[in-house]
C-alpha positions as CSV (number, residue, x, y, z in Angstrom):
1,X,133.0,82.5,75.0
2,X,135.1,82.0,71.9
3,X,137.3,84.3,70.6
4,X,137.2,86.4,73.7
5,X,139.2,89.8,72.8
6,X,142.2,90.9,75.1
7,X,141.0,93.2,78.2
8,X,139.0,95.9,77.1
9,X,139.7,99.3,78.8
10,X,136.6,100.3,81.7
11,X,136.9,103.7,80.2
12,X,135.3,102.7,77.2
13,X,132.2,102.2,79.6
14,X,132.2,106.0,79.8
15,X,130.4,107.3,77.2
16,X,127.4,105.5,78.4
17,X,127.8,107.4,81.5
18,X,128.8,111.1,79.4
19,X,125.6,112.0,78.2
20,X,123.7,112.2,81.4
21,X,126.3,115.3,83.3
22,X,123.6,117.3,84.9
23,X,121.8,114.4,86.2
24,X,125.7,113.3,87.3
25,X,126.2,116.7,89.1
26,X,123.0,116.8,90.8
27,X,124.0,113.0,92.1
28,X,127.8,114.3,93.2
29,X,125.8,117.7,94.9
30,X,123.9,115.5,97.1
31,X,126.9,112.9,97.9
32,X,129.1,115.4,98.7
33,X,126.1,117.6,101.1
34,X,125.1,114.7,102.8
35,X,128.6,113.5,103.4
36,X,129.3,117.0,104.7
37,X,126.9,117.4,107.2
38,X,127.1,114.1,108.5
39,X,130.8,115.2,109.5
40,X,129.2,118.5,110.3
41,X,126.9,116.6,113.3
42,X,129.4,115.3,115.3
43,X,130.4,119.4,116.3
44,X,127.1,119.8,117.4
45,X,127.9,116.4,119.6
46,X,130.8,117.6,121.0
47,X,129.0,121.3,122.1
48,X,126.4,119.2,123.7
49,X,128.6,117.4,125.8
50,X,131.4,120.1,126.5
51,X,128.9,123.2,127.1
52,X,125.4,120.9,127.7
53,X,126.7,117.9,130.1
54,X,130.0,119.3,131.4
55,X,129.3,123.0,131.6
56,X,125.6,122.3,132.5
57,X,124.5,125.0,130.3
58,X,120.6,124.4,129.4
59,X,120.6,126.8,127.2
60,X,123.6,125.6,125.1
61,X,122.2,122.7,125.5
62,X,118.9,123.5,123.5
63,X,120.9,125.7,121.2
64,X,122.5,122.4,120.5
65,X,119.8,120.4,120.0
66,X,118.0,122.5,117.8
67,X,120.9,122.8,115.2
68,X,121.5,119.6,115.6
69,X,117.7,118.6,114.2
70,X,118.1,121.1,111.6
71,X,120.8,119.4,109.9
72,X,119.2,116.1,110.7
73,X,116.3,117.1,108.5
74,X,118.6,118.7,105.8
75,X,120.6,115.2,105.9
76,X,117.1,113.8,105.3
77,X,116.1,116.2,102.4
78,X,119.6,115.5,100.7
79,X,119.5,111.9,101.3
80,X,116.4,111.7,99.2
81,X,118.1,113.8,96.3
82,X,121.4,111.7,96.5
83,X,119.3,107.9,96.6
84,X,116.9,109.5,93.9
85,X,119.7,110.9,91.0
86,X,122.4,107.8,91.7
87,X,119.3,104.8,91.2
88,X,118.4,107.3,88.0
89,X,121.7,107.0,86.8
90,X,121.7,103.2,87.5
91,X,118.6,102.3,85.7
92,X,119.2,104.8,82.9
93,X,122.9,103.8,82.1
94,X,121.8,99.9,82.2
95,X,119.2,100.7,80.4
96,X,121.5,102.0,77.6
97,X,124.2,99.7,77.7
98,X,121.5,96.6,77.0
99,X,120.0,98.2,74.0
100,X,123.7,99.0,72.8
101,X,124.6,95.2,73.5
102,X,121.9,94.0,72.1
103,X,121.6,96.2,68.6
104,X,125.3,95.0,68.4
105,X,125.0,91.8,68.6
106,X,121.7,91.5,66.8
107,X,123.6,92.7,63.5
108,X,126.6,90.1,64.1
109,X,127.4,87.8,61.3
110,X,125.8,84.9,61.8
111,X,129.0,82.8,62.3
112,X,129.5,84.5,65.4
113,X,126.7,82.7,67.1
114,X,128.3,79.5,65.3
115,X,131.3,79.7,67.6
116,X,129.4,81.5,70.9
117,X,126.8,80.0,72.8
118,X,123.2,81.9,73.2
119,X,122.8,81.1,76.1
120,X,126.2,83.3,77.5
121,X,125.3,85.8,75.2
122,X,121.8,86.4,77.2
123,X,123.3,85.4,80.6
124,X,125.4,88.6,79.6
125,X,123.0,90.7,78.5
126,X,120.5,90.2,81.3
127,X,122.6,88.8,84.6
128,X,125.6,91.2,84.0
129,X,123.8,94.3,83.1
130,X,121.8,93.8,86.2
131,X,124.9,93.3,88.1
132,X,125.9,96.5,86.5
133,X,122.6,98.7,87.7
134,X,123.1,97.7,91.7
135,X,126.8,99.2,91.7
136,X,126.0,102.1,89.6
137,X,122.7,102.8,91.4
138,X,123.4,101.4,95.0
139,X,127.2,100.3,95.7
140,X,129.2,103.3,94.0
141,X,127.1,105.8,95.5
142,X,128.3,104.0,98.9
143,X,131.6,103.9,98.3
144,X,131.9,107.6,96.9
145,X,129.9,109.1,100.2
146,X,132.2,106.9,102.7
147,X,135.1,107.9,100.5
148,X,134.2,111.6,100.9
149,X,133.6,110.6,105.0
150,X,136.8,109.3,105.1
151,X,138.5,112.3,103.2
152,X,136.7,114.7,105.8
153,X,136.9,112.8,108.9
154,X,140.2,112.4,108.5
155,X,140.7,116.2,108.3
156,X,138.6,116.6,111.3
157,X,140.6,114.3,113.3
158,X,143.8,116.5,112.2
159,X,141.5,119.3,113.3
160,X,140.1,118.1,116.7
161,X,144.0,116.7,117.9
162,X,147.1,116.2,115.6
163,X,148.2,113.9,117.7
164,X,146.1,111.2,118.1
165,X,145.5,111.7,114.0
166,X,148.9,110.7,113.5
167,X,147.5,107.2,113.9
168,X,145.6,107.6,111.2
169,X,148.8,107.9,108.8
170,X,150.4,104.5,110.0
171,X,147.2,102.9,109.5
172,X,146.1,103.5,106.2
173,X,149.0,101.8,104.6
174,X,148.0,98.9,106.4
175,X,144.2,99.2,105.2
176,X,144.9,99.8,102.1
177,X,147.5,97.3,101.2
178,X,145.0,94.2,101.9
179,X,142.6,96.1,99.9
180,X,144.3,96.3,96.8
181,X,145.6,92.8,97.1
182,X,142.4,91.4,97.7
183,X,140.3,93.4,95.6
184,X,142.8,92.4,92.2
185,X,142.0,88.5,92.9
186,X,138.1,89.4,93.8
187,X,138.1,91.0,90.0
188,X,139.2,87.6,88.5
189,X,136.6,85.5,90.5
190,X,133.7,87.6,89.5
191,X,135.1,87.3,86.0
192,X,134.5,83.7,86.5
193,X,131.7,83.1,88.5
194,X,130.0,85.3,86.0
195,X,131.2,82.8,83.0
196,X,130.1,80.0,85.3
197,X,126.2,81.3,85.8
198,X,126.5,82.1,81.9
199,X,127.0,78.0,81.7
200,X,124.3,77.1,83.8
201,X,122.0,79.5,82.1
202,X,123.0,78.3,78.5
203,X,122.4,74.3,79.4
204,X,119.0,75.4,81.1
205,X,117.8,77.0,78.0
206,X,119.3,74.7,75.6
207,X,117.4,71.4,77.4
208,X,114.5,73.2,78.2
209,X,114.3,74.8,74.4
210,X,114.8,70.7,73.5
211,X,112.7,69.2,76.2
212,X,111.0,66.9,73.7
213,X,113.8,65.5,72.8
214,X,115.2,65.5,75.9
215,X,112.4,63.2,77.8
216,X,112.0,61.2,74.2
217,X,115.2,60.0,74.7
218,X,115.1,59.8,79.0
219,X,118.0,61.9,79.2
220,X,116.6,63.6,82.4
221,X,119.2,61.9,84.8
222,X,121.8,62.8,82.2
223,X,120.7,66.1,82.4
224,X,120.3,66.3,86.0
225,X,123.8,65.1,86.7
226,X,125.7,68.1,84.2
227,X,123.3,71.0,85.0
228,X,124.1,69.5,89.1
229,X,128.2,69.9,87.4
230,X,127.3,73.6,86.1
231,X,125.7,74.4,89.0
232,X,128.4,72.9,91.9
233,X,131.3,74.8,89.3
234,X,129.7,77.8,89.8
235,X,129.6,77.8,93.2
236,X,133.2,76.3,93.9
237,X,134.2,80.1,91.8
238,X,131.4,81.8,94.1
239,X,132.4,80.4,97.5
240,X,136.0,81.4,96.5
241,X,134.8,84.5,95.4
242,X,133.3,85.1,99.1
243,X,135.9,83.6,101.1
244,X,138.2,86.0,99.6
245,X,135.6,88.7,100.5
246,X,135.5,87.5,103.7
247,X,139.1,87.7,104.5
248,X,139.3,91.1,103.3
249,X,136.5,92.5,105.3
250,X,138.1,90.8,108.6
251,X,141.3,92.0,107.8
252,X,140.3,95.5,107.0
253,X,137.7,95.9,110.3
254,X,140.2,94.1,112.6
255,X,143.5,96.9,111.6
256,X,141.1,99.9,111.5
257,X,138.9,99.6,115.4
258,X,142.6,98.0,116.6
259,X,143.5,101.9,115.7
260,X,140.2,103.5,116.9
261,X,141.0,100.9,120.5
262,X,144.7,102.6,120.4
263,X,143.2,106.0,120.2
264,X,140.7,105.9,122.6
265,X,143.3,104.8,125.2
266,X,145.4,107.3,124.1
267,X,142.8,110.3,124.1
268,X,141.8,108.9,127.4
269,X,145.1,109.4,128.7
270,X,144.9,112.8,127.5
271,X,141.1,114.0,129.4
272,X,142.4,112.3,132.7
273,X,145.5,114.3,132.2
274,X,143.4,117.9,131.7
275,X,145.3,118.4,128.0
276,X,142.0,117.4,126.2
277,X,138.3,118.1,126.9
278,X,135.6,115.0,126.8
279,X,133.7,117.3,124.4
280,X,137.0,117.2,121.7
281,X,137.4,113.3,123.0
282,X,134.2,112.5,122.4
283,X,134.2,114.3,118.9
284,X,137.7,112.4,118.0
285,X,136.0,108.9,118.7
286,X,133.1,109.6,116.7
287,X,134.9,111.1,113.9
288,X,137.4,108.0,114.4
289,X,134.5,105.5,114.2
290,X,132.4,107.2,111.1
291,X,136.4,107.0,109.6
292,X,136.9,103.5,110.8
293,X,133.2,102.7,109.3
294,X,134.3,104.5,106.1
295,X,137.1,102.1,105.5
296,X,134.8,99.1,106.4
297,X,131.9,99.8,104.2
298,X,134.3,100.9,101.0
299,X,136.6,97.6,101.6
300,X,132.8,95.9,101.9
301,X,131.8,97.8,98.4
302,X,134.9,97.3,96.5
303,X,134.1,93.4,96.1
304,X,131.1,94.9,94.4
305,X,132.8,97.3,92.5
306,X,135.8,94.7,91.2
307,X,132.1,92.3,90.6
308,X,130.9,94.7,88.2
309,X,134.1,95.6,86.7
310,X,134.0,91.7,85.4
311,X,130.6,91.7,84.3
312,X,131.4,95.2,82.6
313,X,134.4,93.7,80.6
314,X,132.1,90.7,79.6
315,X,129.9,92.9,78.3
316,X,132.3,95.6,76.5
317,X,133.7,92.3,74.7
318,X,129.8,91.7,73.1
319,X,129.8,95.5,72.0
320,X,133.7,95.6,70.7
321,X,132.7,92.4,68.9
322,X,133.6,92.2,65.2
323,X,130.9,91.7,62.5
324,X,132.7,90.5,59.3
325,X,129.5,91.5,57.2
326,X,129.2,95.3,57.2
327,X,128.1,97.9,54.7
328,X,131.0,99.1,52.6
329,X,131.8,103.2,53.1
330,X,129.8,104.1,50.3
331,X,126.8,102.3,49.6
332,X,125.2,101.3,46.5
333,X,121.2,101.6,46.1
334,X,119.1,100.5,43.2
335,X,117.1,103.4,41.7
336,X,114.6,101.6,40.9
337,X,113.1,98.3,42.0
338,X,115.0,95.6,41.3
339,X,114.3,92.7,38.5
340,X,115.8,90.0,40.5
341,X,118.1,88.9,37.8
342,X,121.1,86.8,40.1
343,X,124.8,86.0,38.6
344,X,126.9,83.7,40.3
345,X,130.5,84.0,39.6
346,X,133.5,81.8,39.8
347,X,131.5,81.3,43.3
348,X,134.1,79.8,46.2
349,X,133.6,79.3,49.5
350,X,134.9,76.8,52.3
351,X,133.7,77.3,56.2
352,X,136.6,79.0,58.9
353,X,136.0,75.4,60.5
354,X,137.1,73.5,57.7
355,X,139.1,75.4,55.6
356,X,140.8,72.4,53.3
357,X,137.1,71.7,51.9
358,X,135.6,73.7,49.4
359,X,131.8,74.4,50.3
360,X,131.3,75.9,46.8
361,X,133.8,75.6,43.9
362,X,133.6,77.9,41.3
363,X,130.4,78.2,40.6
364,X,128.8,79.5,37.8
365,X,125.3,80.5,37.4
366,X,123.0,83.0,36.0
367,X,119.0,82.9,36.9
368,X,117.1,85.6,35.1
369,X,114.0,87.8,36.2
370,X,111.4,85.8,37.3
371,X,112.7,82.3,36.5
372,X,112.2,79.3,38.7
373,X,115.5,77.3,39.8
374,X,115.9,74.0,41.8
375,X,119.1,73.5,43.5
376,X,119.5,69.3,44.1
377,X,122.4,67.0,44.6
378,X,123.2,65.0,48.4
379,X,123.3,66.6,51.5
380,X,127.0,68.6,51.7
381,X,126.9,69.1,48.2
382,X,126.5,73.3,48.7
383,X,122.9,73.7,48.6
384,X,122.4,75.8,51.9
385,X,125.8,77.3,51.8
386,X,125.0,78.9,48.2
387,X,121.9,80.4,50.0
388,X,123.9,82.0,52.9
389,X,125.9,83.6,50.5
390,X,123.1,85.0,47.9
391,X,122.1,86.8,52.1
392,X,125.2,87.5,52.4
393,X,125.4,85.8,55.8
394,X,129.2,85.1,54.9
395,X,131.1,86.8,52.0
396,X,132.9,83.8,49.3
397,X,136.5,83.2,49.2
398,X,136.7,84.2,45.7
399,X,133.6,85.0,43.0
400,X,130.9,87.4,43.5
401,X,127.3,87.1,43.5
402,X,125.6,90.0,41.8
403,X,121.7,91.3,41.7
404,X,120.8,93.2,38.8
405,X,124.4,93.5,37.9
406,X,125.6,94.9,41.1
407,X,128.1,92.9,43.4
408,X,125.7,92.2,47.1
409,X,129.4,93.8,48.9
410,X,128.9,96.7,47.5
411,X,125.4,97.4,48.9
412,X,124.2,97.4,52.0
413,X,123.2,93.9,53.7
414,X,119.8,95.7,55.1
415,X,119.0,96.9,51.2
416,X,120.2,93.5,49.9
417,X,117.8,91.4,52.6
418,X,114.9,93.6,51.7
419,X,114.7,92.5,48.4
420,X,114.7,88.6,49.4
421,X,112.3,86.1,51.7
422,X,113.3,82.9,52.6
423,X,110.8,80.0,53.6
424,X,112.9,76.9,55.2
425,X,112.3,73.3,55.8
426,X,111.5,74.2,59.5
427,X,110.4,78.0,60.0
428,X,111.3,80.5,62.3
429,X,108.1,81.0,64.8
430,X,108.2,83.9,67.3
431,X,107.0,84.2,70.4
432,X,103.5,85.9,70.1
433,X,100.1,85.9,67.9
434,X,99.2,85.6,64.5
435,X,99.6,88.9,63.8
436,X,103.1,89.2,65.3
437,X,104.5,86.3,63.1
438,X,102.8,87.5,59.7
439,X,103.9,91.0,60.0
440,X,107.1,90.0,61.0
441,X,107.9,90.6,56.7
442,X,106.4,93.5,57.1
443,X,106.3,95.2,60.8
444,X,104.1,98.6,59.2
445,X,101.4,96.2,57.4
446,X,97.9,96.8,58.1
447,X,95.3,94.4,59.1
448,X,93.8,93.8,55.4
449,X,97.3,93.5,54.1
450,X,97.8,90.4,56.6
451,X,94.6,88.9,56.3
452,X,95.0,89.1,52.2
453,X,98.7,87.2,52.4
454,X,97.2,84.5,54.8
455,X,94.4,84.1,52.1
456,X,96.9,83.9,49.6
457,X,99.2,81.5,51.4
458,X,96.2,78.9,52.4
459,X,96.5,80.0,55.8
460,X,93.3,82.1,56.7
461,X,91.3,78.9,57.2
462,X,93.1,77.4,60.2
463,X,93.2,80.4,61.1
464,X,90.2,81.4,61.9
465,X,89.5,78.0,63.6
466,X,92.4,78.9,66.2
467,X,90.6,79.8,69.7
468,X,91.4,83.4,68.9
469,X,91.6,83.6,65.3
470,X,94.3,86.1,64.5
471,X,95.0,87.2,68.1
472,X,95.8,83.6,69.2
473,X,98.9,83.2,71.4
474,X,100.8,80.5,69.3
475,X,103.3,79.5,72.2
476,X,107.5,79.8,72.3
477,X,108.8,79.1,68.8
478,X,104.8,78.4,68.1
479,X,104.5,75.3,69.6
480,X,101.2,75.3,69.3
481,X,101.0,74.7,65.5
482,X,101.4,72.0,63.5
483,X,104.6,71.8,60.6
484,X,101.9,72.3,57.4
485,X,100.6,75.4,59.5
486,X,103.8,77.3,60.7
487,X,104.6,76.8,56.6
488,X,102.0,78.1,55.9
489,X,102.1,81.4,57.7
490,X,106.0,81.5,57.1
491,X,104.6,81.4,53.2
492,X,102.0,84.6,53.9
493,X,104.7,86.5,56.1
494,X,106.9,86.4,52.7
495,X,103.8,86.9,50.8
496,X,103.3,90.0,52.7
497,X,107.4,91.1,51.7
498,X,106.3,90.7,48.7
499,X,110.3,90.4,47.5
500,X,111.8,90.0,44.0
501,X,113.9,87.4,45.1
502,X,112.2,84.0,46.7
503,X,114.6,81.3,48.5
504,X,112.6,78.3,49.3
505,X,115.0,75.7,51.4
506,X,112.8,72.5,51.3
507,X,109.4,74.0,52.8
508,X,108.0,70.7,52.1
509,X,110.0,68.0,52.8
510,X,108.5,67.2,56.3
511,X,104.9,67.7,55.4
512,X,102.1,64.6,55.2
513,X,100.7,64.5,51.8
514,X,97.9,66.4,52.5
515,X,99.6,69.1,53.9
516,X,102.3,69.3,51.6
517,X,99.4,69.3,48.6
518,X,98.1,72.7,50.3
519,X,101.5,74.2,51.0
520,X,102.5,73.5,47.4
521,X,99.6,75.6,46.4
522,X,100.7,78.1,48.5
523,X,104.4,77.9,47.0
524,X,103.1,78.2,43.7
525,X,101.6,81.4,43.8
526,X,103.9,82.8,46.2
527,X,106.7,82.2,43.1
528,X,104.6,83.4,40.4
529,X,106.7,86.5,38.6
530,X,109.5,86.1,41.3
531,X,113.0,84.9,40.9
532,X,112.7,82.0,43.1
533,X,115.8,79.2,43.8
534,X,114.5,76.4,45.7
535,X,116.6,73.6,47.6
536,X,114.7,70.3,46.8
537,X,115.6,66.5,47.7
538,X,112.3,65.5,46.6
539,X,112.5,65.9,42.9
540,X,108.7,65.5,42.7
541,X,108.4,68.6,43.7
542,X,110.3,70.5,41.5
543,X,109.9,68.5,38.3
544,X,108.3,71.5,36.7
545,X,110.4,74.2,37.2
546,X,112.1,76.3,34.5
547,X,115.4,74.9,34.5
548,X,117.2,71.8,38.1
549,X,120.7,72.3,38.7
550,X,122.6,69.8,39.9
551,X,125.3,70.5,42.4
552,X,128.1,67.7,44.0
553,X,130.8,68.3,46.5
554,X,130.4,72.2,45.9
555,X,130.6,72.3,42.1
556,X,127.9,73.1,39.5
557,X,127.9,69.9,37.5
558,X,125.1,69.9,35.4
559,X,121.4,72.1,34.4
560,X,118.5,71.6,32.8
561,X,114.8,70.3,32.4
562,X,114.5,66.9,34.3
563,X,114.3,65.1,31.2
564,X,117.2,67.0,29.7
565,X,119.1,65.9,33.2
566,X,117.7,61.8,33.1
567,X,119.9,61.8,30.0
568,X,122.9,63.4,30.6
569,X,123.4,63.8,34.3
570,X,124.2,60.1,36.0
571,X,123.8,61.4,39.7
572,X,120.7,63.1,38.6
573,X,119.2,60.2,37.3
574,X,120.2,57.8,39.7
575,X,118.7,59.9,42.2
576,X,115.4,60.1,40.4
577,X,115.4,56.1,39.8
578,X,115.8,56.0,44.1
579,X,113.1,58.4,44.3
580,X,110.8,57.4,41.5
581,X,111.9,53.6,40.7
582,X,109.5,51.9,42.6
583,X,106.2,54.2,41.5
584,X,106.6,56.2,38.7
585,X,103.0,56.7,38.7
586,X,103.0,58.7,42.1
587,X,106.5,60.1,42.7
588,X,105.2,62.3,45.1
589,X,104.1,60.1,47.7
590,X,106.8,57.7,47.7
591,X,109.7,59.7,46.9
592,X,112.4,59.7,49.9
593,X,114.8,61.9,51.6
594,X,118.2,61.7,50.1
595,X,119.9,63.9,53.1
């Protein structure tokens, strides 16, 4: 991912955890009861063999047994409590940290997703976070118990023979060294196996979100061969990952029984010699082996742990990510509903990519209330960029653009957006019904208010034709509808708005005739008494607007009526004579695309 920020602190990962104490305490209560009478059982093993086998005491020997069962169904009871609170807390805190991604990221500038691939953003988002909720709700409740077994069967070996627990001391050093070492280079290979499946899962979406093109052009064995490159990369980390894993877990098992073998021989030595009792021998070696399996399972969890703490830092990167459009500190509102009356000036802009070319050069222009303006000129010439920066998508270099006489930084970009509706060449379907895409203008719109903008955009007759009239499922990105018709409901979602400001980037340029005829009606009454600028290459369409200007290589060159702009604007009129020259009487069927 591009500018990737320099490591973020974990700790920063704590406030998701911060609001949910009690339910923390409760989860630490049960760890640290189970943990304690799991230590607590091996007593009762060491009475029934000292005063039960060896003394041949049946009546210590029940004694035993039933205290033993008692804490074997308290271990059970708190068990349950523990496994219950710490998958809570993983599913809760998850939970949290995707909606916090995601409202992040869903308010980032939209040149962040110009430099950062989706795909990685929702690898992150989904994969990671899921990493995330098995260590918080299954691996770091592992590690804390056998952390809290080790701490307490270490004591207990102290306890049971000081002697023999002096082994313990000269081993830990030697556990924890490979641990440490191993566990720092695990960290950096989750970090990148994580950025590896993030590849694979971005080329998957793109081709499959392109899979027309993709088989139009045969590009399957194209495809098949770099996703095969994605995938074997992201094995080569994974397999590196593991074998590093591996080593640590055969280091760590093979130093820690090696001491519980050393031990054993040594406390053996000790019962054949009468200064220790089989009961206390016995005790040592369990308490040795729940230690020993302490050390395992934590140098087992800690790969998880380090796995998480990379998919953690991948995340904490989308959250700390910058967003160069925010609302200033003290906000601007209108009082009243705005006119729509837009000023453009000095305008300048160029793009972070390409710095030494002005996108927009001093522009000046002023549309008033309700007047219809056509932006034309070739493709590059600033069209699209002038629209980003009327949404405020980017801020200019130099200029302002005001509405209603108030400069767009000084209010807030949601107040600003709620004022305009854009409908573009190709519109943005969403996943759902008829409903879902209509109301996106307006999510609190009721039924009549939808079914009135569709009538009012052209729409409500194909709409009822549809298999399931307004309820019908119109596929990913509505696939299932044709160009004319997805313009059309685009046009009664921002009839529905119902904005002051209209931005129309050529809604009709890939329409057959008769489609374009109906969306043009469409248009036409969606811009009545609206401030509307409209990005045209086919002057046809916007020969009878209030007032064309003509923009080149960023600068406002020329305005005026069509007529007004055959006479005194040469690239106007030479793009009219390529459009009209060899029809005049139906410029609207034969006119062609300048871009």
């Amino acid at each position: 991912m591009q500018n990737r920020s320099k490591t973020i602190p974990l700790t920063d990962a704590g406030k998701f955890l911060r609001p949910y104490l009690k339910q923390i305490t409760w989860a630490v209560i049960a760890l640290v009861f189970t943990a304690g009478l799991s230590l607590g059982l091996v007593q009762y093993v060491r009475i029934i063999v000292d005063e039960g086998f060896v003394a041949s005491s049946t009546a210590s020997l029940n004694q035993a047994i039933v205290g033993f069962m008692i804490i074997a169904v308290l271990q059970a009871i708190g068990t349950f409590a523990r496994f219950y609170w710490v998958s809570w807390l993983g599913e809760r805190v998850t939970a949290d940290i995707r909606k916090a991604v995601y409202s992040h990221v869903i308010s980032l500038h939209p040149g962040y997703f110009e430099a950062n691939l989706s795909g990685e953003i929702s690898s992150r988002i989904t994969a990671d976070t899921t990493l995330i909720q098995s260590v918080i709700g299954s691996s770091a409740s592992i590690a804390l118990r056998n952390f809290l077994i080790l701490i307490g069967g270490t004591v207990f070996l102290f306890i049971t023979n000081p002697r023999l627990a002096s082994v313990v001391l000269v081993c830990i050093p030697l556990v924890i060294g490979p641990i440490m070492f191993f566990g720092r280079r695990v960290r950096r290979l989750s970090r990148s196996s994580q950025d590896e499946i993030a590849n694979v899962g971005a080329y998957v979406g793109e081709s499959i979100q392109q899979i027309k093109t993709v088989q139009a052009y045969n590009h399957q064995s194209y495809d098949r061969s770099q996703f095969s490159t994605h995938v074997e990369a992201a094995l080569k980390v994974a397999l590196a990952r593991i074998k590093t894993r591996s080593f640590l877990i055969t280091i760590v098992m093979t130093l820690v029984f090696g001491a519980v073998a050393l031990m054993i021989w040594v406390g053996g030595q000790d019962v054949i010699n009468g200064e220790m009792s089989a009961g206390e021998l016995t005790a040592f070696v369990v308490y040795a082996v729940l230690v020993a399996s302490a050390v395992g399972a934590i140098s087992a969890v800690i790969t998880e742990l380090q796995r998480a703490a990379g998919a953690l830092e991948r995340l904490m990167e989308l959250l700390h990510a910058h967003n160069e459009i925010v609302a200033p500190d003290q906000a601007k509102a209108f009082s009243v509903k705005p006119e729509g009356a837009l000023e453009l000036k000095e305008l300048s802009y160029s793009y972070p990519s390409r710095p030494e070319i002005m996108a927009l050069d001093k522009v000046i222009l002023s549309v008033k209330p309700g007047e219809n303006v056509a932006l034309v000129g070739p493709s590059g010439a600033g069209k699209s960029t002038l629209f980003d920066l009327i949404l405020r998508f980017y801020d200019p270099a130099a200029g302002s653009v005001c509405l209603d006489g108030i400069d767009i930084r000084e209010l807030d970009p949601l107040e600003l957006r709620s004022h305009i509706a854009v409908v573009s060449q190709q519109p943005a379907m969403f996943t759902g019904n008829v409903w879902d895409n209509i109301r996106y203008g307006r999510p609190e719109a009721s039924d009549d208010e939808v079914r009135m903008a569709a009538e009012a955009a052209y729409a409500s007759h194909f709409i009822d034709e549809l298999p399931d009239k307004y309820d019908s499922f119109l596929g990913e990105s509505g696939v299932r509808l044709s160009g004319g018709q997805k313009q059309r409901l685009a046009i009664a979602r921002a009839i529905l708005k119902d904005p002051e400001i209209l931005l129309l980037d050529e809604a009709t340029s890939a329409l057959d005739a008769e489609s374009e005829y109906q969306v043009q009606q469409a248009l036409e009454r969606l811009m009545e008494n609206r401030t509307s600028l409209i990005i045209a290459h086919r002057l046809a369409t916007v020969m009878n607007v209030d007032r064309i200007a003509v923009l080149d290589h960023g600068e406002l060159i020329a305005q005026g009526s069509h007529r007004e702009l055959m006479l005194s604007c040469p690239l106007y009129a030479n793009l009219a004579q390529l459009q009209f020259g060899e029809s005049d009487s139906k410029p609207s069927l034969v006119a062609i695309e300048v871009s």
